[in-house]
C-alpha positions in Angstrom: -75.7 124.7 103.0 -72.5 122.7 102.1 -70.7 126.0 101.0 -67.8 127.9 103.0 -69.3 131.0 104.6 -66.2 133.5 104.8 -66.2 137.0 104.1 -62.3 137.0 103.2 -61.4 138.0 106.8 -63.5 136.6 108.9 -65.9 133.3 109.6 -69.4 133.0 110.5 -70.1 132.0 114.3 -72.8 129.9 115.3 -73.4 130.5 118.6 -75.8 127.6 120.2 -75.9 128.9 123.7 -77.5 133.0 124.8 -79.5 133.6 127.2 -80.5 136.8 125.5 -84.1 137.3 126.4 -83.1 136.7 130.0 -80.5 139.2 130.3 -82.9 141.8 128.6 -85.6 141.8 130.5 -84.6 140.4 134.1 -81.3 142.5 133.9 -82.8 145.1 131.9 -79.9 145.3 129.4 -80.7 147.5 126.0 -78.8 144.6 123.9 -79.9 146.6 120.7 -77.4 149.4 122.2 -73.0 149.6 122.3 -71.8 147.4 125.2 -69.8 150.0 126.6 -73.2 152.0 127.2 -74.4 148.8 128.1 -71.5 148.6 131.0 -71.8 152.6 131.9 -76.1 152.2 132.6 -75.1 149.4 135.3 -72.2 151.4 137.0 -72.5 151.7 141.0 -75.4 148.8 140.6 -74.5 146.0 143.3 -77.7 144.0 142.9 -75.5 141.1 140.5 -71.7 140.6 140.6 -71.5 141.2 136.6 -72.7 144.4 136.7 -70.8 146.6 134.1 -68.9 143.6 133.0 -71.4 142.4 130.5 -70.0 140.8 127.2 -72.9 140.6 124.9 -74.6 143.3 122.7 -75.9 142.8 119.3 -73.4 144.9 117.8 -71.1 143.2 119.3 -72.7 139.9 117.6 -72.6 141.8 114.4 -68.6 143.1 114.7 -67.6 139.4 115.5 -69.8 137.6 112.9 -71.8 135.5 115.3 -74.6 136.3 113.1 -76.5 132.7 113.8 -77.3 131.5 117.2 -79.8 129.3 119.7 -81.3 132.0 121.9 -83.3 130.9 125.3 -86.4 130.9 127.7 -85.7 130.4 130.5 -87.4 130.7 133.8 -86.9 128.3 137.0 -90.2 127.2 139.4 -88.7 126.7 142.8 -90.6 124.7 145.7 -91.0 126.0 149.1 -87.3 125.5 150.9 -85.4 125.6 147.4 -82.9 128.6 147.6 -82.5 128.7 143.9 -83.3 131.8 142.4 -87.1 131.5 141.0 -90.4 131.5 140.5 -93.5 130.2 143.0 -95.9 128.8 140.4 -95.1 127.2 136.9 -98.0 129.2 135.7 -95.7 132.5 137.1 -92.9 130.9 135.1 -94.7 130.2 132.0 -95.9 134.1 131.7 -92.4 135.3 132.8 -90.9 133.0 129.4 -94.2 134.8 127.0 -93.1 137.8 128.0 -89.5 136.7 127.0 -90.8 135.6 123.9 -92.7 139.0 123.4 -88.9 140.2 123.8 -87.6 138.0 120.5 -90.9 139.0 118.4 -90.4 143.1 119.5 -86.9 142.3 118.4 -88.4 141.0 115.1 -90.1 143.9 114.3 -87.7 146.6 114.7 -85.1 144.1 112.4 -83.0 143.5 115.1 -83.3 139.6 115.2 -84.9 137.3 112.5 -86.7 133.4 114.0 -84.7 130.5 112.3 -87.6 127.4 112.6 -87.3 125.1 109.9 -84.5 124.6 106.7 -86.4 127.2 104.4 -85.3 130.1 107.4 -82.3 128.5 108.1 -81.2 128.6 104.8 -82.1 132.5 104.6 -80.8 133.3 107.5 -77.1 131.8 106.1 -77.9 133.3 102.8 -78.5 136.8 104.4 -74.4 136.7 106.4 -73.5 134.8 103.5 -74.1 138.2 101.4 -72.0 141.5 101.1 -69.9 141.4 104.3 -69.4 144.9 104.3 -73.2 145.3 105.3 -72.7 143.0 108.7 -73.5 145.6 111.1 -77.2 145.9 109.9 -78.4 142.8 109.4 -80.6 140.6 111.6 -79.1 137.8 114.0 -80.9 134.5 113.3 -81.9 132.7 115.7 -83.9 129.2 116.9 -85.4 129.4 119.9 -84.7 126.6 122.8 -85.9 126.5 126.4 -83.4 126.0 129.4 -84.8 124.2 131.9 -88.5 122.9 131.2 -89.9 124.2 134.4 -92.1 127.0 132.7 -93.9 124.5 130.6 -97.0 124.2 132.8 -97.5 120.7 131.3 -96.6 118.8 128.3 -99.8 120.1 126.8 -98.4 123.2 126.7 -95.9 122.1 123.9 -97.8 122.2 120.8 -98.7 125.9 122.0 -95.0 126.5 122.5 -94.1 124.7 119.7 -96.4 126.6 117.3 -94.3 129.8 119.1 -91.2 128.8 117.8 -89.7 126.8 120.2 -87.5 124.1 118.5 -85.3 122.8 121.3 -85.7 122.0 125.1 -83.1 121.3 127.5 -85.4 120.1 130.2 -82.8 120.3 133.2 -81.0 123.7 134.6 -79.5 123.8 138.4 -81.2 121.9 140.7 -84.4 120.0 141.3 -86.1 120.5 138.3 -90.3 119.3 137.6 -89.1 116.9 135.1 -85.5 116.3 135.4 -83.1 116.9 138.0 -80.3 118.9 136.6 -76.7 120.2 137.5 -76.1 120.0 141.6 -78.8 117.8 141.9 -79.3 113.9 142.1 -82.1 111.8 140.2 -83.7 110.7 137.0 -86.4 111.9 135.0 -89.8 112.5 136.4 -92.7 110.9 135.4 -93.6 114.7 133.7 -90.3 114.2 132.3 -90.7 111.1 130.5 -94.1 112.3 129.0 -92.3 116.1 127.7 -89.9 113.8 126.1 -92.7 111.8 124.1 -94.6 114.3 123.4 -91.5 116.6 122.5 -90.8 113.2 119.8 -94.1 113.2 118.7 -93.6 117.0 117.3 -89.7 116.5 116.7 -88.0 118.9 119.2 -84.7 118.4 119.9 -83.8 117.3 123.0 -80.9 119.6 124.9 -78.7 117.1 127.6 -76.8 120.0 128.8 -77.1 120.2 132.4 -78.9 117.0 132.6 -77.6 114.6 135.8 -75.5 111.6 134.9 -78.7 109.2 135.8 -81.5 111.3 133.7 -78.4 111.9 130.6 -78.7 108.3 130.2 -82.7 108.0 131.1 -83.3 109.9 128.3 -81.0 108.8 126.1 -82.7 105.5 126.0 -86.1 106.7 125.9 -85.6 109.7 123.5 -84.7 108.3 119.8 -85.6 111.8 118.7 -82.5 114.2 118.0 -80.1 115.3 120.2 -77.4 117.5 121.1 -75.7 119.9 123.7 -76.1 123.3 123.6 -72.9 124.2 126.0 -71.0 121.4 127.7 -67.5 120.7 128.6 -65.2 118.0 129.3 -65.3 116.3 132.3 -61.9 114.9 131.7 -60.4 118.5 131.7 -62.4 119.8 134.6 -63.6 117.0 137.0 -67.3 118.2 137.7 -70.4 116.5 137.1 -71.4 119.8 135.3 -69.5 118.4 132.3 -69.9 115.3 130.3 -67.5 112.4 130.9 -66.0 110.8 127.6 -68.4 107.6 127.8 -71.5 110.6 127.7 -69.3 112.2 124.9 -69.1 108.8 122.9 -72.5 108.3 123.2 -73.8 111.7 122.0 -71.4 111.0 118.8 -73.5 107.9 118.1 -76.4 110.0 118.1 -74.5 112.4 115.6 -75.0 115.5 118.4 -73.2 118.4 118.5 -71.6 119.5 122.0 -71.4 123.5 121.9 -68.1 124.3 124.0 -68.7 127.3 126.8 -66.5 129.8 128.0 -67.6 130.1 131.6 -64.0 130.2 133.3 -65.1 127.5 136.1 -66.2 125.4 133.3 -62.2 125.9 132.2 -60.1 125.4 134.9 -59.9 122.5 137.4 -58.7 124.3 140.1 -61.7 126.8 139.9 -63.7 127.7 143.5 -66.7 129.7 142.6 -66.7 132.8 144.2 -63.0 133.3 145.5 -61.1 132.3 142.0 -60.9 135.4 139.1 -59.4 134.3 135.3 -56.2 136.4 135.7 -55.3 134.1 138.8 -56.5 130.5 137.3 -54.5 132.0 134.5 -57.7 130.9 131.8 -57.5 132.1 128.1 -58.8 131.2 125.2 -56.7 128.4 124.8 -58.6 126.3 127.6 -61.2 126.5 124.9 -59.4 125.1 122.3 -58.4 122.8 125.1 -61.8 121.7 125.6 -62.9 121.2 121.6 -59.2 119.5 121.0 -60.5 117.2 123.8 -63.8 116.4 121.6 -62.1 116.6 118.5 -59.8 113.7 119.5 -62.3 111.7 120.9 -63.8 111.2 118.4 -61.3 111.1 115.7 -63.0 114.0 113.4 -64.4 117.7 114.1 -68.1 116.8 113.4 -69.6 116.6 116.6 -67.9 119.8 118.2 -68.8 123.9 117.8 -69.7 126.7 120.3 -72.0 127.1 122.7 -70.9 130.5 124.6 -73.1 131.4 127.3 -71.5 134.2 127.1 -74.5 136.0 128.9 -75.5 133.3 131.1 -75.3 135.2 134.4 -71.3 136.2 134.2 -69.7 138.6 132.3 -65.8 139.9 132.3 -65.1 138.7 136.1 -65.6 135.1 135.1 -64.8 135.1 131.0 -61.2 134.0 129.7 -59.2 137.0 130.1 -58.5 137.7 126.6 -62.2 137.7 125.8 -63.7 141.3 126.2 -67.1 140.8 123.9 -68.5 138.1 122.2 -66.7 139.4 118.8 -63.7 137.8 120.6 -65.4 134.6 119.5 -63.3 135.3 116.5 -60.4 134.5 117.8 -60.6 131.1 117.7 -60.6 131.0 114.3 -56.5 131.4 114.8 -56.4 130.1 118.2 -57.6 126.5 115.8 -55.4 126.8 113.4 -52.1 127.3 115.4 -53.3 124.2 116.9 -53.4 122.5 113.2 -56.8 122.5 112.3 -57.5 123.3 108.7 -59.7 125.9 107.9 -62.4 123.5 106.9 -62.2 122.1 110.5 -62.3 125.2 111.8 -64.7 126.4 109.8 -67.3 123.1 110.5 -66.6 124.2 114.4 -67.4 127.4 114.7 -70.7 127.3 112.4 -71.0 124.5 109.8 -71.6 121.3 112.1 -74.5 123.4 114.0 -76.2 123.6 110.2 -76.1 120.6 109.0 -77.2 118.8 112.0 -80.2 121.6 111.6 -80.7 120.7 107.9 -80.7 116.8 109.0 -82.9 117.6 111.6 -85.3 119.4 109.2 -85.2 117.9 105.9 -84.2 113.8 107.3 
């Protein structure tokens, strides 16, 4: 696991934040298929504002290297008088993440995607896009399995069940009032559901995702949780005033826990100036360099590239219309790889950011 992974021309990406399931079966997007007949299928459809701007296919995956990644469940309960998107019953939520599940396992079968959930996997999966390079565009994606947003888990019971699924990771927050954690737009600490997901989620050693998490339950569970931790995609607060992002005193603490904060590339997570809904990337002017922006930040902070990598969410309900504007697919993941390095990273620094510090905090995780 300590080894370089380059092909010659281009590095392996890691990417710890997709929301793939989702976008296949509530968008009904053919991710096995070429994103451009991805876009055409979705032409003249009005019911989403990324329609035909989608950014994520496997092939694309495959053409960029971002052979590796965390891939989601994700489905929100909402109570009556929430205008979140949602489901009305946790038990409606937890059969709408099986059948995203069934998703990942149909993908398993046909070859398309292979589970990563413990270091004997991990450590095939690497080997696997560590092999012949001119074979990328056939072999599987790897991926470990997270939840966003615990909502779907009907209780903590369910983990072991969930566990014994696959799942590996929970970020327990997503937008809003949440049934254990409050989480981005919303005010509040843990619920007492919350604290007992986190104690049973120690007892089986699942990580704990903070992304999305308010400021009071971030540091709730912090103190509770000595269990490991990291961010699956989070920016700087710093750079874009929003609680949505973590301020430097959250960042500092997350390095004492030897987390990993997965930069995104959602264009209002980018800009400071961004108003959701009116502002487009060609006006706020956002490129790939607000990225590199936003890991610098990390970098710098805290004096070494160990606690920083990528965390997309590419596919996480935007797609062209709110992306960088010099990002078309995810393959343009790539081009941070020279995006880094103009900025005078080495290529071992660049190389720990866009895959190697997502594995070994996997291998610690796995094999303490």
């Amino acid at each position: 696991m300590r080894k370089t992974m380059t092909d010659g021309h281009m590095t392996l990406i890691f990417d710890a934040h997709l929301d793939l399931s989702m976008n296949a079966l509530e968008w009904n997007r053919d991710l096995t298929r070429p994103l451009d007949e991805v876009r055409q299928r979705e032409q003249g459809q009005t019911d989403r504002r990324d329609r035909g701007q989608g950014v994520v296919a496997f092939p694309e995956m495959r053409r960029g290297r971002v052979g590796l990644c965390i891939a989601t469940l994700i489905a929100r309960y909402v109570e009556p008088g929430n205008p979140l998107p949602g489901w009305h019953s946790p038990d409606i939520a937890w059969a709408v993440t099986q059948g995203q599940l069934a998703w990942y396992q149909a993908m398993q079968r046909c070859g398309e995607m292979i589970p990563i959930t413990d270091s004997s996997s991990l450590r095939h999966a690497v080997e696997l896009w560590n092999s012949d390079a001119s074979n990328d565009r056939r072999k599987p994606i790897g991926y470990v399995l997270s939840m966003e947003g615990a909502d779907s888990i009907r209780s903590p019971d369910d983990l072991l069940s969930a566990y014994k699924q696959g799942l590996r990771a929970i970020g327990p927050a997503h937008y809003g009032p949440g049934r254990y954690a409050p989480g981005t737009s919303a005010d509040g600490g843990l619920t007492d559901l919350g604290r007992q997901l986190l104690r049973e989620m120690r007892q089986l050693g699942v990580v704990l995702d903070v992304t999305h998490l308010t400021d009071e339950a971030f540091w709730q569970s912090l103190e509770m949780f000595d269990g490991p931790v990291w961010a699956s995609h989070n920016n700087c607060r710093t750079l874009v005033p929003n609680e949505r992002q973590f301020s430097d005193h959250q960042l500092e603490a997350l390095f004492q826990r030897d987390a990993v904060i997965g930069v995104a590339l959602d264009a209002w997570m980018l800009s400071p100036n961004w108003v959701k809904g009116q502002t487009r990337p060609e006006q706020a002017g956002v490129t790939l360099e607000h990225v590199v922006d936003q890991i610098d930040h990390i970098c710098q902070l805290a004096g070494n590239t160990r606690h920083c990598g990528i965390g997309s969410d590419l596919d996480g309900g935007y797609g062209r219309e709110q992306c960088p504007t010099d990002v078309n697919s995810i393959a343009d993941l790539q081009k941070l790889d020279g995006r880094l390095k103009g900025r005078g990273y080495s290529s071992g620094d660049v190389t720990a950011i866009l895959h190697g510090n997502w594995l070994r905090r996997l291998q610690q995780i796995w094999e303490p």
